[in-house]
N, C-alpha and C positions, 0 to 999 in steps of 0.2 A: 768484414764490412768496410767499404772504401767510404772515408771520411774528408769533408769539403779541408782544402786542402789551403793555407794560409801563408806567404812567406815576410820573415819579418828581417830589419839591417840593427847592427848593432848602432845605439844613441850614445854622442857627445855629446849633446845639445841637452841640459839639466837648467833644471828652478823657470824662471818668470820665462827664461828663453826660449821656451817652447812653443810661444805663442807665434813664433818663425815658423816651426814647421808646420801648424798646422794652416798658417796663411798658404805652406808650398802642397797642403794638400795631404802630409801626414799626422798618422795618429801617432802621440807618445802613448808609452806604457812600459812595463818591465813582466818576467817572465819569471816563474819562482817555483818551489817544488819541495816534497823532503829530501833531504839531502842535497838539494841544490841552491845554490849562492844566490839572491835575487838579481835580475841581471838587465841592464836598462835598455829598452829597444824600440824601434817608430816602422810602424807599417802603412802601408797607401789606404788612406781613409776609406776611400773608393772600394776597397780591395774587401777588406776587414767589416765592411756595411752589407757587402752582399755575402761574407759567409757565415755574422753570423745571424743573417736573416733567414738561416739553413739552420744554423743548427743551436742556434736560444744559447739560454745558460744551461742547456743540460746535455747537449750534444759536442762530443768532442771532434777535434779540428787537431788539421795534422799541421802542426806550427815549423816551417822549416826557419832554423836559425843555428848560426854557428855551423854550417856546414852538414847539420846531423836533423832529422825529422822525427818531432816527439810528441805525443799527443798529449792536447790541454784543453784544460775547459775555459772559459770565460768566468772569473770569480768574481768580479765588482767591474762596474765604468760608471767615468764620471760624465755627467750629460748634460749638454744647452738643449733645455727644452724649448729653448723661444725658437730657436733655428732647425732644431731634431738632428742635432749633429752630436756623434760622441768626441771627448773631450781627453779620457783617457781609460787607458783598460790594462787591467793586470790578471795574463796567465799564469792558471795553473798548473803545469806538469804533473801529469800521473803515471801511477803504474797500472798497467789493465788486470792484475794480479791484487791489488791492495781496494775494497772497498772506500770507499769518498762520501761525506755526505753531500747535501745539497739542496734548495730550498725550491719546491717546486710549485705552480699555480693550482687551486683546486676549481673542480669545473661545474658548476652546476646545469645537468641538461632534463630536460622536459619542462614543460607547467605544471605547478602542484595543483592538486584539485579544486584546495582553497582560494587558491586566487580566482579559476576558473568560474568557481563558485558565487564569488565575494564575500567569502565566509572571514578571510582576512589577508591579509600582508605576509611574502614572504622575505625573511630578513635574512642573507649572508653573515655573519657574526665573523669568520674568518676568509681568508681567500687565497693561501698558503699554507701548506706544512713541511713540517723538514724527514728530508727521505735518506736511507743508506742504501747504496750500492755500489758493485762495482763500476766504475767508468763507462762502461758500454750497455750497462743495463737501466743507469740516472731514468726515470719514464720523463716527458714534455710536461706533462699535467697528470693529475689525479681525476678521475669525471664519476660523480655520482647523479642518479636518475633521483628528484622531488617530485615524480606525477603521484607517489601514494599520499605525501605532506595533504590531511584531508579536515583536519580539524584545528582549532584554535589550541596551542601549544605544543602541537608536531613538529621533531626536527630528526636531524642526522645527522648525529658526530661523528669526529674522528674515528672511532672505532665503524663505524662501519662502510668504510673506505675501502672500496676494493684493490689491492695492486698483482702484481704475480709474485711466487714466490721467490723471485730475485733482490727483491724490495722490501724494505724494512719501513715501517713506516716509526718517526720517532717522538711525537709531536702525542701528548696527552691523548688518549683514546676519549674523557671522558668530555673534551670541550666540543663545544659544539657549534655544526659547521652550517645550518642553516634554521631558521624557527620560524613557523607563522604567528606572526603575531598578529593583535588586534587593527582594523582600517584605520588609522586617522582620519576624521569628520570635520573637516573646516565648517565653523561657524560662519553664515553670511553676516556680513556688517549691513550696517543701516545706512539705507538710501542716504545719500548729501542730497538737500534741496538744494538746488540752481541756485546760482548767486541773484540773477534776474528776478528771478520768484520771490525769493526770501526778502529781497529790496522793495517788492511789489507791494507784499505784503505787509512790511513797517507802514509805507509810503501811506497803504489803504486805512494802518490801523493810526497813522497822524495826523490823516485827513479828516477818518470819525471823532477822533478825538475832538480836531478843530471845529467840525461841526457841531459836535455836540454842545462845546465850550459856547460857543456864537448863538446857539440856541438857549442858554441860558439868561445871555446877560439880555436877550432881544425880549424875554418872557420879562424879566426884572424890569426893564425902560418901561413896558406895555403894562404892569402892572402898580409902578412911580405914577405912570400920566393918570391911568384911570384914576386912581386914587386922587391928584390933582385937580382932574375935574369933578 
């Protein structure tokens, strides 16, 4: 199986200084392996962006360096999310012979019935597990079907992860990898009266007030005079 193919130059350029190359457009990183020394190297950003848009972190790349081409996987990078630009990346060298693990996405595909339903919420609890195999059998993703998820407390753990038998799967069988839970109900809050309204309303209830007050003291004078006369 012909694998996207990557070539990298050996790095002198080490510590804060690296911030040089990648103004020129390269990516630092270093290249490491068992039984092999870690060894520091800068590849065309450009270059390193389109293969491994091919092949993730679980697809190996045929890394030429030093003269000799060896397949590696992509083990960590570091990443400017404000920009979407990688930062720095360190391969792994393997052997196609020696199993590797590797941490791979899990996928949930259909609608569960409950949702369909509104019977309830379906919740992801994980979205990863860690898998062995050899190099060229690593799977992209793990994908499990939730259209049977039908009732409130239905899920499907790890253990019922399907892979091929190439595939170890290593990650606790008994956690659990999606659950319906209960809907959440947001309570309405209570109308706010307008500012206009609510002012309207003092306005009206200061007014009767005054009225009321002015109707007193007018009955009191009217009932002074009669008396007077």
């Amino acid at each position: 199986m012909k694998h996207p193919q990557l070539t990298a130059e050996a790095r002198t350029v080490l510590g804060k200084k690296v911030k040089k190359l990648r103004r020129e457009g390269l990516l630092p990183g270093n290249v490491y392996g068992k039984g092999l020394e870690s060894q520091s190297l800068q590849v065309k950003t450009v270059d390193f962006q389109r293969v491994y848009k091919e092949a993730g972190d679980t697809g190996l790349i045929d890394l030429s360096f030093a003269g000799k081409t060896k397949p590696v996987l992509v083990k960590s990078m570091h990443f400017n999310y404000a920009s979407s630009t990688p930062l720095h990346v360190d391969f792994y060298q393997v052997n196609l012979k020696v199993k590797v693990k590797a941490v791979v996405p899990v996928v949930l595909t259909g609608e569960a019935v409950a949702v369909t339903n509104k019977v309830g919420l379906l919740l992801q609890t994980i979205s990863e597990v860690e898998v062995e195999a050899l190099p060229d059998k690593l799977p992209e993703n793990v994908e499990i079907n939730v259209e049977h998820l039908a009732e409130l407390g239905d899920q499907v753990t790890v253990g019922d992860l399907k892979v091929s038998e190439e595939v170890t799967i290593l990650t606790d069988p008994a956690q659990t990898v999606a659950k319906v839970n209960e809907l959440v109900v947001e309570e309405a809050e209570p109308e706010e009266v307008p500012e206009g309204e609510e002012g309207a309303e003092t306005a009206e209830g200061e007014a009767g007030e005054a009225t009321e007050g002015e109707s007193k003291e007018e009955k009191t004078e009217a009932s002074s005079e009669e008396k007077k006369d």
